[in-house]
CHARMM-style PDB file with segment names, atoms N, HN, CA, C and O in Angstrom:
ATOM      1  N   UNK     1     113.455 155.609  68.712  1.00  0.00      PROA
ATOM      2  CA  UNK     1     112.916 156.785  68.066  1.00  0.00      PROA
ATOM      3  C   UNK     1     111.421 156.570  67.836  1.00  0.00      PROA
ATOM      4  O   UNK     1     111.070 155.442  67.492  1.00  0.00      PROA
ATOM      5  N   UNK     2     110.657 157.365  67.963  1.00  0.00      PROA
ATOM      6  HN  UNK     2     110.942 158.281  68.243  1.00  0.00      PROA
ATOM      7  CA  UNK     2     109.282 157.769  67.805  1.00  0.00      PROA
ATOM      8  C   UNK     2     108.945 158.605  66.770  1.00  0.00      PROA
ATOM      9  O   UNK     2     109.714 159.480  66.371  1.00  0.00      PROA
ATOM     10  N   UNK     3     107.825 158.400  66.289  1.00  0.00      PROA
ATOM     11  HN  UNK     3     107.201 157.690  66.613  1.00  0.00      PROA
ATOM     12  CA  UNK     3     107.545 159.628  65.098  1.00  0.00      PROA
ATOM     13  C   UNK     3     106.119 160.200  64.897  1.00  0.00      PROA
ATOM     14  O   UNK     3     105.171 159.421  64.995  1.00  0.00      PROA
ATOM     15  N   UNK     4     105.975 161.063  64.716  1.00  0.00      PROA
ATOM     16  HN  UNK     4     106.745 161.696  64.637  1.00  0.00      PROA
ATOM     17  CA  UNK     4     104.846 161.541  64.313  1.00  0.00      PROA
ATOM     18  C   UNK     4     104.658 161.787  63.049  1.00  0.00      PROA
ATOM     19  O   UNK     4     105.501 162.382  62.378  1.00  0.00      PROA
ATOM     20  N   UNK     5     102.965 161.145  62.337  1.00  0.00      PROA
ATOM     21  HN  UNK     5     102.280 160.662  62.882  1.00  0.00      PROA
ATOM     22  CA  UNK     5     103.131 161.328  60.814  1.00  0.00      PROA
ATOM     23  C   UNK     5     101.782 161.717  60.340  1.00  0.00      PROA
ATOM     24  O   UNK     5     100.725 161.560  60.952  1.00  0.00      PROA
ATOM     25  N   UNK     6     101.971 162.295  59.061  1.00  0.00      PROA
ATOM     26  HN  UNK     6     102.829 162.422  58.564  1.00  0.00      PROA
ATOM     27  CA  UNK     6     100.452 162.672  58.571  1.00  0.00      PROA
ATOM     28  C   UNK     6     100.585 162.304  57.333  1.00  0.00      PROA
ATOM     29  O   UNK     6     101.400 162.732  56.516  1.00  0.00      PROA
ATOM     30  N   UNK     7      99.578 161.303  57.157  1.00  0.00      PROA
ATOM     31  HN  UNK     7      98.916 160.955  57.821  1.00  0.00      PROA
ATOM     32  CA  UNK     7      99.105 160.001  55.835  1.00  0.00      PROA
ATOM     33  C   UNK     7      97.860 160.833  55.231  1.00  0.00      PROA
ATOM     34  O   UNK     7      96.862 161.127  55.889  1.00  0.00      PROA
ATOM     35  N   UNK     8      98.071 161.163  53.893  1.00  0.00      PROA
ATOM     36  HN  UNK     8      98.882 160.924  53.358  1.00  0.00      PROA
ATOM     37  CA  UNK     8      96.913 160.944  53.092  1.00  0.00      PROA
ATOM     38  C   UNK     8      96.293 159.991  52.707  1.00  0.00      PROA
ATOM     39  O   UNK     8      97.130 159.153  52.370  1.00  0.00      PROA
ATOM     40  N   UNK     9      95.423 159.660  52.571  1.00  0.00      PROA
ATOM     41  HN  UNK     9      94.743 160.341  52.845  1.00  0.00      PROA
ATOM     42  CA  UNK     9      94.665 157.898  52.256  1.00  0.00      PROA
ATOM     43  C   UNK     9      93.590 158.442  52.219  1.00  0.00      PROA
ATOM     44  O   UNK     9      92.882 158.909  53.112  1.00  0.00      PROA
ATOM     45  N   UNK    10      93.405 158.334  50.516  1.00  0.00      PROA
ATOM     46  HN  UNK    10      93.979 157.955  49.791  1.00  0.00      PROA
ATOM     47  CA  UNK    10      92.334 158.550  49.443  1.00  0.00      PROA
ATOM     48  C   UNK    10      91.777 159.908  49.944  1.00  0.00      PROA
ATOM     49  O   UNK    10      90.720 160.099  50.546  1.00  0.00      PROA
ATOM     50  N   UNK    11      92.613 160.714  49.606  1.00  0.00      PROA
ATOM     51  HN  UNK    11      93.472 160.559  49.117  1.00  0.00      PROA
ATOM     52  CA  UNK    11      92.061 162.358  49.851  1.00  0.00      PROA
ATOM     53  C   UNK    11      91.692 162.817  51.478  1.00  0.00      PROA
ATOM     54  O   UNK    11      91.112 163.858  51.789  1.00  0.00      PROA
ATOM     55  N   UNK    12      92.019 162.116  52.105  1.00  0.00      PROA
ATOM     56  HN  UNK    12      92.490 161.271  51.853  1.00  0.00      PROA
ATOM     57  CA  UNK    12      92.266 162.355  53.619  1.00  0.00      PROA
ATOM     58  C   UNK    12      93.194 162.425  54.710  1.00  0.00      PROA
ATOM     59  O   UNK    12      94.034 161.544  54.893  1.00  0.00      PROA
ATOM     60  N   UNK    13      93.049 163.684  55.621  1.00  0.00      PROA
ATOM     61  HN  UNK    13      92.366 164.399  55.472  1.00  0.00      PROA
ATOM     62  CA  UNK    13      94.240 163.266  55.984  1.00  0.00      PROA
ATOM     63  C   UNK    13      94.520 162.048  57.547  1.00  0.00      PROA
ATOM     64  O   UNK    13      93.583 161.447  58.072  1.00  0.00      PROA
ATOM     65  N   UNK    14      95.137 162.000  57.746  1.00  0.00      PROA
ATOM     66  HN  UNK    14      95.899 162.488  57.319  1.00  0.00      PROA
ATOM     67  CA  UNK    14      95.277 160.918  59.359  1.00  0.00      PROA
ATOM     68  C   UNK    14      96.389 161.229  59.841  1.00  0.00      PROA
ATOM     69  O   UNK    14      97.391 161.378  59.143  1.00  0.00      PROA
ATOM     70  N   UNK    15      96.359 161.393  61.294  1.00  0.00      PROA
ATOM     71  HN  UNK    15      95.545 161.272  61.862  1.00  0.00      PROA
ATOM     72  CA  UNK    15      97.205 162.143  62.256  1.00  0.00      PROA
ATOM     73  C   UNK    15      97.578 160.545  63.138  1.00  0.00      PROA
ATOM     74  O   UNK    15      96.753 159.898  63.781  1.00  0.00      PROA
ATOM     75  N   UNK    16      99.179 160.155  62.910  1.00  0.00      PROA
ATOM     76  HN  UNK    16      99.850 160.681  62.387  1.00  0.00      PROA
ATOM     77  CA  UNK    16      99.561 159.274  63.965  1.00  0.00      PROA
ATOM     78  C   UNK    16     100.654 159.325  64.620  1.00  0.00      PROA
ATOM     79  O   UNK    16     101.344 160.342  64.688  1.00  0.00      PROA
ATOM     80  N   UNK    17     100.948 158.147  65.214  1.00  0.00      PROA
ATOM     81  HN  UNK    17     100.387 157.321  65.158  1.00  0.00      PROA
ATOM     82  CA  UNK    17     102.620 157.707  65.500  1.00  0.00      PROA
ATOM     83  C   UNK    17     102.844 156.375  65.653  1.00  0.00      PROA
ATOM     84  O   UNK    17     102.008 155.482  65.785  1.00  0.00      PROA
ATOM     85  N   UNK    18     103.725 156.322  65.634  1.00  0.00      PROA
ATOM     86  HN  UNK    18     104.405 157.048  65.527  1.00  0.00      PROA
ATOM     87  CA  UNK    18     104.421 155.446  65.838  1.00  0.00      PROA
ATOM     88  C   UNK    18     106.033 154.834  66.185  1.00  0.00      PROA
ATOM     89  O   UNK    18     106.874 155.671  65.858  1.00  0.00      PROA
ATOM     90  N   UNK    19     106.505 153.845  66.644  1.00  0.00      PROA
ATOM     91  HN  UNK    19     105.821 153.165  66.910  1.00  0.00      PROA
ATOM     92  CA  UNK    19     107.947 153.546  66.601  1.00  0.00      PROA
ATOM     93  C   UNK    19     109.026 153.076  65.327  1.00  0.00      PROA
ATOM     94  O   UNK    19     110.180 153.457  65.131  1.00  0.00      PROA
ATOM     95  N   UNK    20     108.264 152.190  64.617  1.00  0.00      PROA
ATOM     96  HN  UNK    20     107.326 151.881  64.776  1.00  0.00      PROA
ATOM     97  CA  UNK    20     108.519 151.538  63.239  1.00  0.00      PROA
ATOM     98  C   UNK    20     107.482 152.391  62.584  1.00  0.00      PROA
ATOM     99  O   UNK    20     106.286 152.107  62.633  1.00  0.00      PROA
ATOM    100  N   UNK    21     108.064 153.674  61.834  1.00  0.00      PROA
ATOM    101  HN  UNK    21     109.036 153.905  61.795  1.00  0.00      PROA
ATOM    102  CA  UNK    21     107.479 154.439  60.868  1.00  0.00      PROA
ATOM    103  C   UNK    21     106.900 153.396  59.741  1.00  0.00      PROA
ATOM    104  O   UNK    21     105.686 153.293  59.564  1.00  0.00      PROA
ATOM    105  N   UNK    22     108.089 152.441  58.805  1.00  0.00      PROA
ATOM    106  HN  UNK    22     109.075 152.525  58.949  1.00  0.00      PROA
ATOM    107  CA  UNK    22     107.749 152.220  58.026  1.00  0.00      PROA
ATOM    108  C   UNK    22     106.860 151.161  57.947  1.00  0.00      PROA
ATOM    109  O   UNK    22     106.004 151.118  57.064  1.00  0.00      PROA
ATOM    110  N   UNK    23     107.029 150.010  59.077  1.00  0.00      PROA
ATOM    111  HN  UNK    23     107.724 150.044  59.794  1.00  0.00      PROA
ATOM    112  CA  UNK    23     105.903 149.144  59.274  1.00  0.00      PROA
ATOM    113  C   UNK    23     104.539 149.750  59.427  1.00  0.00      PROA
ATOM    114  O   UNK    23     103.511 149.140  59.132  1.00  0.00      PROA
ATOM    115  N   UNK    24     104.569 150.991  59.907  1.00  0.00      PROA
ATOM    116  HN  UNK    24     105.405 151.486  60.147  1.00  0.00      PROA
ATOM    117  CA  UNK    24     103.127 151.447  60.241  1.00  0.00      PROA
ATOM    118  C   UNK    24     102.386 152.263  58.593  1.00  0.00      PROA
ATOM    119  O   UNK    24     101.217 152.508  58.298  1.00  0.00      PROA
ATOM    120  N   UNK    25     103.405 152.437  57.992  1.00  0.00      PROA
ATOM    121  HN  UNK    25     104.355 152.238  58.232  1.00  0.00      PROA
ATOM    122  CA  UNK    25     102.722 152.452  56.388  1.00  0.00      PROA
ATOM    123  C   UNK    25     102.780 151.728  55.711  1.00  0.00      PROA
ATOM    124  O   UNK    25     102.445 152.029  54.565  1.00  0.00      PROA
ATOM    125  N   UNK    26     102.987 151.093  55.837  1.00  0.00      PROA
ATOM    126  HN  UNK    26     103.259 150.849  56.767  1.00  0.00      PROA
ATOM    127  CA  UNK    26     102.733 148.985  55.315  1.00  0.00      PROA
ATOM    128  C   UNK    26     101.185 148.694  56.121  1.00  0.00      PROA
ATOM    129  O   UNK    26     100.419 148.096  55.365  1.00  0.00      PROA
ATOM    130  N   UNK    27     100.778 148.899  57.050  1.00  0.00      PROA
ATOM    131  HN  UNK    27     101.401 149.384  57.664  1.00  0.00      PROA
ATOM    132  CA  UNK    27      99.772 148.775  57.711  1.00  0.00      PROA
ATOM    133  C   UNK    27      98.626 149.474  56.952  1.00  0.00      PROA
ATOM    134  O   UNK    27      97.670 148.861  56.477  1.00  0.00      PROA
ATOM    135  N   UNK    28      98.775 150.619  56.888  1.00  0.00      PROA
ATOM    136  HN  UNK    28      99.551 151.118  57.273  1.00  0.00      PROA
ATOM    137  CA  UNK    28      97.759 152.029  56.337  1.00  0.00      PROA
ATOM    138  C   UNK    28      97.800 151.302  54.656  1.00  0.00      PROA
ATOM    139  O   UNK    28      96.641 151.163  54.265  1.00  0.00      PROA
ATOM    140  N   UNK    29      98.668 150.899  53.776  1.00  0.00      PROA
ATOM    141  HN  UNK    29      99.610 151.012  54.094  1.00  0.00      PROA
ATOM    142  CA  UNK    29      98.047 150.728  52.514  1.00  0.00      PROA
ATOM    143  C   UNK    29      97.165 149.946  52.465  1.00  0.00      PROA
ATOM    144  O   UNK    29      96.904 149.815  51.269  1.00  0.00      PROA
ATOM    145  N   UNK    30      96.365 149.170  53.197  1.00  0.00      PROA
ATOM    146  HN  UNK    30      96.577 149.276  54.168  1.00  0.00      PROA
ATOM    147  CA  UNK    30      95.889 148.296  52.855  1.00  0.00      PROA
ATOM    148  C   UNK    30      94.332 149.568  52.413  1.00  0.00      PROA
ATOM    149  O   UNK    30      93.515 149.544  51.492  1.00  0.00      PROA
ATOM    150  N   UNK    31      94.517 150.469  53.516  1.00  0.00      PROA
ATOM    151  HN  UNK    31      95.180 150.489  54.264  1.00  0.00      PROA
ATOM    152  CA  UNK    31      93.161 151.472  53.467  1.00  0.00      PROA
ATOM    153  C   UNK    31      92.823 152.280  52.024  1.00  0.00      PROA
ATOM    154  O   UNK    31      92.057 153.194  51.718  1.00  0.00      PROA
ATOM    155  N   UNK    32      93.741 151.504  51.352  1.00  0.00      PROA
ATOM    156  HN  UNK    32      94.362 150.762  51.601  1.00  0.00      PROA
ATOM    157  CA  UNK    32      93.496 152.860  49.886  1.00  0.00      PROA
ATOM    158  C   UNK    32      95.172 153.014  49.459  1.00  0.00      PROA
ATOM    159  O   UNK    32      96.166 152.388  49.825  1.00  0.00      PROA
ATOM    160  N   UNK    33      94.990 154.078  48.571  1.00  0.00      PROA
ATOM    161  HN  UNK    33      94.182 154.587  48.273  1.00  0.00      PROA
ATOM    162  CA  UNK    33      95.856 155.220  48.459  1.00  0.00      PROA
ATOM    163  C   UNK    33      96.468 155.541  49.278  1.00  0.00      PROA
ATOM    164  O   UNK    33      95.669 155.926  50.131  1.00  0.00      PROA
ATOM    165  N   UNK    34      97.632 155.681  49.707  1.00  0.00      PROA
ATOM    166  HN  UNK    34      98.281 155.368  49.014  1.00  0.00      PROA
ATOM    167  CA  UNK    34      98.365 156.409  50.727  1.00  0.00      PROA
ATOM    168  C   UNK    34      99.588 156.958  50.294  1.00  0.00      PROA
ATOM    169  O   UNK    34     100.309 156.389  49.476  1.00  0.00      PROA
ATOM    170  N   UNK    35      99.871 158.147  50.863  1.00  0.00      PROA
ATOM    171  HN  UNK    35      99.285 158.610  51.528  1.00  0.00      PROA
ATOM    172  CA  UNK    35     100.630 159.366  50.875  1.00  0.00      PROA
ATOM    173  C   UNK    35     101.426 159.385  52.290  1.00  0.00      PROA
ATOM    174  O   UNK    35     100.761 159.366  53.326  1.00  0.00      PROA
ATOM    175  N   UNK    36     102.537 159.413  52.333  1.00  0.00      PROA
ATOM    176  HN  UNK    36     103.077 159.427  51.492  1.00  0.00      PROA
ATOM    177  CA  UNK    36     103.016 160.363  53.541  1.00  0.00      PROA
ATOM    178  C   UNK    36     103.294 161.382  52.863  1.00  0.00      PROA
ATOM    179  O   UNK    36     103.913 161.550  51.812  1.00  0.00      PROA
ATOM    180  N   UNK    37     102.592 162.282  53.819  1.00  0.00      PROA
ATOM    181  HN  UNK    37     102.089 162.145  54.672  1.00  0.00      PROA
ATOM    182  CA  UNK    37     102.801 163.562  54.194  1.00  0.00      PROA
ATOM    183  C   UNK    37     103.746 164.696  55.069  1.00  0.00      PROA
ATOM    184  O   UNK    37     104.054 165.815  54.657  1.00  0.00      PROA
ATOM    185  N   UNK    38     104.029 164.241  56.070  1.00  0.00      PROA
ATOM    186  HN  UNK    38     103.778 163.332  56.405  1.00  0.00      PROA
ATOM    187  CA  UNK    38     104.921 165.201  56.559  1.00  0.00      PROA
ATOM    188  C   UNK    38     105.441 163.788  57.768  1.00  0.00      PROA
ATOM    189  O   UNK    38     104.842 162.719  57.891  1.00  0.00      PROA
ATOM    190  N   UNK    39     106.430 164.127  58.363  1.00  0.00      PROA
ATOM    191  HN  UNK    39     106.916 164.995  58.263  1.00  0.00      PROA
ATOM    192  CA  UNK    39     106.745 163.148  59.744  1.00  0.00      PROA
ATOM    193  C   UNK    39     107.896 163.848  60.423  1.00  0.00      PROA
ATOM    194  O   UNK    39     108.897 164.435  60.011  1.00  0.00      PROA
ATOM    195  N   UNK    40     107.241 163.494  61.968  1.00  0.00      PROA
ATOM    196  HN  UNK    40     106.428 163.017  62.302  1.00  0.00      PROA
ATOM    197  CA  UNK    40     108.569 164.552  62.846  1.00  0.00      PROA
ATOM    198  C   UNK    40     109.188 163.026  63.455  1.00  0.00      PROA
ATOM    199  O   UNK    40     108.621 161.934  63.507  1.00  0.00      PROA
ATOM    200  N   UNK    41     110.288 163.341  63.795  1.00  0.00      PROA
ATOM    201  HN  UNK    41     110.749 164.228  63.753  1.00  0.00      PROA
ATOM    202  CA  UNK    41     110.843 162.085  64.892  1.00  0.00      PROA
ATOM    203  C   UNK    41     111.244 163.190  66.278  1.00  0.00      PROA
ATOM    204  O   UNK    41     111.534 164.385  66.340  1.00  0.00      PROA
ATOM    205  N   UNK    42     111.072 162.003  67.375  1.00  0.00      PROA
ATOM    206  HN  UNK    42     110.836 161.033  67.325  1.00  0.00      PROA
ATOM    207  CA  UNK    42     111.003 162.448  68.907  1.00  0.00      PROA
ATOM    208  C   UNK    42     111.697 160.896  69.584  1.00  0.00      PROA
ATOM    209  O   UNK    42     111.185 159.797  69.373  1.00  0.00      PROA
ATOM    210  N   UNK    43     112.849 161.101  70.349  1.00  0.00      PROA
ATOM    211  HN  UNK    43     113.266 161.994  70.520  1.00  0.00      PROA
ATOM    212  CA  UNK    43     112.912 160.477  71.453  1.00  0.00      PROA
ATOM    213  C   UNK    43     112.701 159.467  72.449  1.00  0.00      PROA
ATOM    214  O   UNK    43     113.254 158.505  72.981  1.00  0.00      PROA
ATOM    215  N   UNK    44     111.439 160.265  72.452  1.00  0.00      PROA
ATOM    216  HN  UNK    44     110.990 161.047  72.020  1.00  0.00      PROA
ATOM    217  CA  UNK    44     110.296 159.388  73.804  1.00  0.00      PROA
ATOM    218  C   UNK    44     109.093 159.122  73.150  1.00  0.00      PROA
ATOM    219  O   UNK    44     108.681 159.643  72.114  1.00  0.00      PROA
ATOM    220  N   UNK    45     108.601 158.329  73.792  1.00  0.00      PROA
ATOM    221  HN  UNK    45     108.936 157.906  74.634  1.00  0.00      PROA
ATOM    222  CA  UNK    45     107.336 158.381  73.113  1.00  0.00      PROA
ATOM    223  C   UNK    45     106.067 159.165  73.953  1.00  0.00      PROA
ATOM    224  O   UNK    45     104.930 159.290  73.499  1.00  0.00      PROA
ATOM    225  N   UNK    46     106.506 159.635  75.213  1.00  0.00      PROA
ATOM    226  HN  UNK    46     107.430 159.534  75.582  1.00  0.00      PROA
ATOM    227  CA  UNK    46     105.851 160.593  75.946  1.00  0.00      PROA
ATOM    228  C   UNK    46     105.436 161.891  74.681  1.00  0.00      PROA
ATOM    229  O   UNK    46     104.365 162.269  74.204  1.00  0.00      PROA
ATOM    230  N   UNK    47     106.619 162.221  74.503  1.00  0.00      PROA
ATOM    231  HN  UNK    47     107.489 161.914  74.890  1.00  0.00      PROA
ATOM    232  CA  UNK    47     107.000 163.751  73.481  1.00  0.00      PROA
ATOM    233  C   UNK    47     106.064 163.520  72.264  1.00  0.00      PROA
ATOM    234  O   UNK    47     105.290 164.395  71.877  1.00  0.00      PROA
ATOM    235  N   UNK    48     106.171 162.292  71.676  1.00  0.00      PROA
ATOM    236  HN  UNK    48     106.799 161.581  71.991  1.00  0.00      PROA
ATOM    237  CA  UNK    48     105.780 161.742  70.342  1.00  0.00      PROA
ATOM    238  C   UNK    48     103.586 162.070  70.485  1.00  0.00      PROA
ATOM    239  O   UNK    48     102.789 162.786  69.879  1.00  0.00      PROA
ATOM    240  N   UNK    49     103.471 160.889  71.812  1.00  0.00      PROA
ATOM    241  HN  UNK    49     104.118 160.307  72.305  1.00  0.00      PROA
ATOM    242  CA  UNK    49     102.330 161.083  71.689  1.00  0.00      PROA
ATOM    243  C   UNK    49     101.378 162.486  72.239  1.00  0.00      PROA
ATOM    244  O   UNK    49     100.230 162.697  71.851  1.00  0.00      PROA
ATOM    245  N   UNK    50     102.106 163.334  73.182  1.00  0.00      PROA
ATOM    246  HN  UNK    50     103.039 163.162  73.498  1.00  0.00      PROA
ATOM    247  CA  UNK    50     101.981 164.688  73.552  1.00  0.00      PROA
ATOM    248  C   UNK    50     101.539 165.764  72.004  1.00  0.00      PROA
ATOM    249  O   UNK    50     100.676 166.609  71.768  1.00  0.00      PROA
ATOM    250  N   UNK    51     102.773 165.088  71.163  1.00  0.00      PROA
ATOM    251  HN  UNK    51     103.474 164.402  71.355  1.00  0.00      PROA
ATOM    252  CA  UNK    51     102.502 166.159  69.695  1.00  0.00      PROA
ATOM    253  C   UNK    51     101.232 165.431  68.748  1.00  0.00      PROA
ATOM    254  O   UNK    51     100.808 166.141  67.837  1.00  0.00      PROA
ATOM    255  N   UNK    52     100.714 164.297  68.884  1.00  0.00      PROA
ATOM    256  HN  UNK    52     101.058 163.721  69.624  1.00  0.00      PROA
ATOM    257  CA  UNK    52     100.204 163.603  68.054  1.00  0.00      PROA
ATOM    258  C   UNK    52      98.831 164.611  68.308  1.00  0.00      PROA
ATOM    259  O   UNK    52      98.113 165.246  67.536  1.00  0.00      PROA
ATOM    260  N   UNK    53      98.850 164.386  70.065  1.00  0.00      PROA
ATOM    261  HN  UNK    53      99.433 163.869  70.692  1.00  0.00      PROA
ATOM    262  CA  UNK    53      97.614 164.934  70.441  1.00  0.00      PROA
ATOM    263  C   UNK    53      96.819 165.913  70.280  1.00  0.00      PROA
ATOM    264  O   UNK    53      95.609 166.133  70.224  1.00  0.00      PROA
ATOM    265  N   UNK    54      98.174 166.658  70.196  1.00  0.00      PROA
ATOM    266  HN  UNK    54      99.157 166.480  70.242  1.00  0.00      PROA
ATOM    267  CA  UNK    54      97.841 168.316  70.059  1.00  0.00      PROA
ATOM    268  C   UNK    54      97.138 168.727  68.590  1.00  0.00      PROA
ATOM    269  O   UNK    54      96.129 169.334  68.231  1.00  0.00      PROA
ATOM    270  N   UNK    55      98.455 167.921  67.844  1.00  0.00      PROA
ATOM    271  HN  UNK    55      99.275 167.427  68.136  1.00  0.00      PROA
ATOM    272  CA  UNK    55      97.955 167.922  65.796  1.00  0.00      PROA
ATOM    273  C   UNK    55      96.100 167.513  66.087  1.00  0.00      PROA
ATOM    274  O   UNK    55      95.306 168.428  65.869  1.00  0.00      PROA
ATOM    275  N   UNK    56      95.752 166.647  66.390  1.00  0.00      PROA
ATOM    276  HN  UNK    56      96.397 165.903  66.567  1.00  0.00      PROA
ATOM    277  CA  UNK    56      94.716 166.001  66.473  1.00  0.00      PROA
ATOM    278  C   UNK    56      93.547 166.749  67.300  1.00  0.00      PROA
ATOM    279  O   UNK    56      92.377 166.648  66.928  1.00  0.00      PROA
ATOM    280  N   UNK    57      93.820 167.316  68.154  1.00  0.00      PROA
ATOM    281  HN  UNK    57      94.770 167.398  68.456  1.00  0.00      PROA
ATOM    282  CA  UNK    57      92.621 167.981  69.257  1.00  0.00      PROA
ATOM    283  C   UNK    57      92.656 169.205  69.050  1.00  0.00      PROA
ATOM    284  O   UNK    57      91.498 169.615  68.971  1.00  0.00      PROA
ATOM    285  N   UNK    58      93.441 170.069  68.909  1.00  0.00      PROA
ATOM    286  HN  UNK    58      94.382 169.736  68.973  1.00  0.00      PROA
ATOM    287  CA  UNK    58      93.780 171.501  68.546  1.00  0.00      PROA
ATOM    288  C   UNK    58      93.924 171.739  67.440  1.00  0.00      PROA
ATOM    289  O   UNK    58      94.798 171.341  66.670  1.00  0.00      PROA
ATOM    290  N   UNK    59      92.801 172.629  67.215  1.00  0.00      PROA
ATOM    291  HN  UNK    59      92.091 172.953  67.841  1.00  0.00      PROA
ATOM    292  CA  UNK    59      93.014 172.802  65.356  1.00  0.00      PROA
ATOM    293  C   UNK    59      93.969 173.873  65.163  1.00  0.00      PROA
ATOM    294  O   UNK    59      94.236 174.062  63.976  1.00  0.00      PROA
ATOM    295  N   UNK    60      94.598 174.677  66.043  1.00  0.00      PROA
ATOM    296  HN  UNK    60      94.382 174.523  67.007  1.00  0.00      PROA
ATOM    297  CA  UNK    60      95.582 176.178  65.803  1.00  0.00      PROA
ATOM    298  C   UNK    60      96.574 174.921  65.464  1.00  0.00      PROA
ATOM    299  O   UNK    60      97.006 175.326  64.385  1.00  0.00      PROA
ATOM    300  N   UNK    61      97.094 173.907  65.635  1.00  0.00      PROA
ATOM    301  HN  UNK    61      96.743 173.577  66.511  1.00  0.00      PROA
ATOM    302  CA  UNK    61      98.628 173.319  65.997  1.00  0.00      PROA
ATOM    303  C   UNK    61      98.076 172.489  64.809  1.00  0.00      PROA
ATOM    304  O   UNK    61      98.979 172.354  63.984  1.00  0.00      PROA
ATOM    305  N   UNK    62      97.002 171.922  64.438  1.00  0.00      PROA
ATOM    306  HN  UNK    62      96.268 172.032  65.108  1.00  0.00      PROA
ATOM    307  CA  UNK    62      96.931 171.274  63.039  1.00  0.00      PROA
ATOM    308  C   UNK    62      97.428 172.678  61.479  1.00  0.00      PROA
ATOM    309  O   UNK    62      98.197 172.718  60.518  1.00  0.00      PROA
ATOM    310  N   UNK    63      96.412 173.550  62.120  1.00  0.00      PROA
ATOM    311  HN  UNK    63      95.788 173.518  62.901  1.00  0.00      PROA
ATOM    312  CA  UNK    63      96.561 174.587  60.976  1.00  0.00      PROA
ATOM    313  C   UNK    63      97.653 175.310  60.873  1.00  0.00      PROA
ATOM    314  O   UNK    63      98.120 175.637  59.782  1.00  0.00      PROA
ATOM    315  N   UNK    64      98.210 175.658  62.098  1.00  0.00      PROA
ATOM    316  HN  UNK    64      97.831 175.393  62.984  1.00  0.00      PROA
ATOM    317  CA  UNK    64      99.449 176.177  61.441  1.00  0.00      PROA
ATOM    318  C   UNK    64     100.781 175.110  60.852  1.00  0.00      PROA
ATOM    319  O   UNK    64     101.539 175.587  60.007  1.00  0.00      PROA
ATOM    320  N   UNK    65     100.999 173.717  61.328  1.00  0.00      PROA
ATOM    321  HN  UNK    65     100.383 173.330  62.015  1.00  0.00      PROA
ATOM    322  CA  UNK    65     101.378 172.847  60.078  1.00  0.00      PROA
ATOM    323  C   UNK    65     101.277 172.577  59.251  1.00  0.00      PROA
ATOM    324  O   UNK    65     102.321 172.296  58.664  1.00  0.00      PROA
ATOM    325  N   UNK    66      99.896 172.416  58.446  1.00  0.00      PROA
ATOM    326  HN  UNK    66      99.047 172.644  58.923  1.00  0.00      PROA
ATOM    327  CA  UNK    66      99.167 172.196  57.650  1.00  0.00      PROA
ATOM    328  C   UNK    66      99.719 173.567  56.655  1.00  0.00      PROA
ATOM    329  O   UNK    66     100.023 173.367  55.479  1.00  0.00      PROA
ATOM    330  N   UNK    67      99.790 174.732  57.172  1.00  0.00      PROA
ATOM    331  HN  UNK    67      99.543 174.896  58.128  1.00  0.00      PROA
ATOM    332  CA  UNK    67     100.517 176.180  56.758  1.00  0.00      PROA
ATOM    333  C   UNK    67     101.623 175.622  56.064  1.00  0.00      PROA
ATOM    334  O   UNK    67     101.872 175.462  54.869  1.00  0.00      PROA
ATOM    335  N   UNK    68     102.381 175.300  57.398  1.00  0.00      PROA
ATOM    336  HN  UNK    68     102.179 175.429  58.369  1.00  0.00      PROA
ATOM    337  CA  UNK    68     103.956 175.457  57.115  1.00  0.00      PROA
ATOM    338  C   UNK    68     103.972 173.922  55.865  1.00  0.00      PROA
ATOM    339  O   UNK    68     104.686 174.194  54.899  1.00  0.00      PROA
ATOM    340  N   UNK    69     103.422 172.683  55.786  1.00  0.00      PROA
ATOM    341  HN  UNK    69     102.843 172.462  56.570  1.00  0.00      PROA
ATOM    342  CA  UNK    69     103.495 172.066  55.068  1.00  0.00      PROA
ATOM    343  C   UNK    69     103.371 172.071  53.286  1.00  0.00      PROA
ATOM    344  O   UNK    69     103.921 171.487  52.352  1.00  0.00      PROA
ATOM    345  N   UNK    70     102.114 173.285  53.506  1.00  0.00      PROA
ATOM    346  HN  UNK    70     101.668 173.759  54.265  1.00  0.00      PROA
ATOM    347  CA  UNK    70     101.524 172.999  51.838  1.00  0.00      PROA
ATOM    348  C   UNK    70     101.807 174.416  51.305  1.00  0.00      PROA
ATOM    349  O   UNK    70     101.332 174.771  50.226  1.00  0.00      PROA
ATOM    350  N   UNK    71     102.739 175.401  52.211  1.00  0.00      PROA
ATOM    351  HN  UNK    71     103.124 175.114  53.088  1.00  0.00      PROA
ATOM    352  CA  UNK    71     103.446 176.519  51.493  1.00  0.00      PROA
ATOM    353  C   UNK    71     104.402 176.317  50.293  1.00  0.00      PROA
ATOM    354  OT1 UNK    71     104.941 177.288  49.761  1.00  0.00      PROA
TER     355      UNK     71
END
């Protein structure tokens, strides 16, 4: 399983993935404050990093999550 996640750390947000979700926020506290925020799971990691990309390069596919998240 693969995941896609969005970390707050210290009033910011960060767009990732990873395979071991939780090792990879064991990683991120060291940066501050940290929050998870939202996380999808995917399959492949083709799928995983395809969505990471999109959250990240395309602001319509950040903003309308960002919508559906903080409604």
């Amino acid at each position: 399983m693969y995941y896609v996640y969005i970390l707050k750390i210290n009033n910011e947000f960060y767009i990732g993935y990873s395979e071991d979700l939780q090792r990879r926020i064991k990683q991120h506290k060291s940066k501050g404050e940290i929050e998870l925020i939202y996380y999808e799971s995917y399959l492949s990691k083709n799928l995983a990093t395809t969505r990471e990309k999109k959250l990240k390069h395309y602001g319509s596919a950040w903003r309308a999550l960002k919508k559906r998240i903080t409604a």
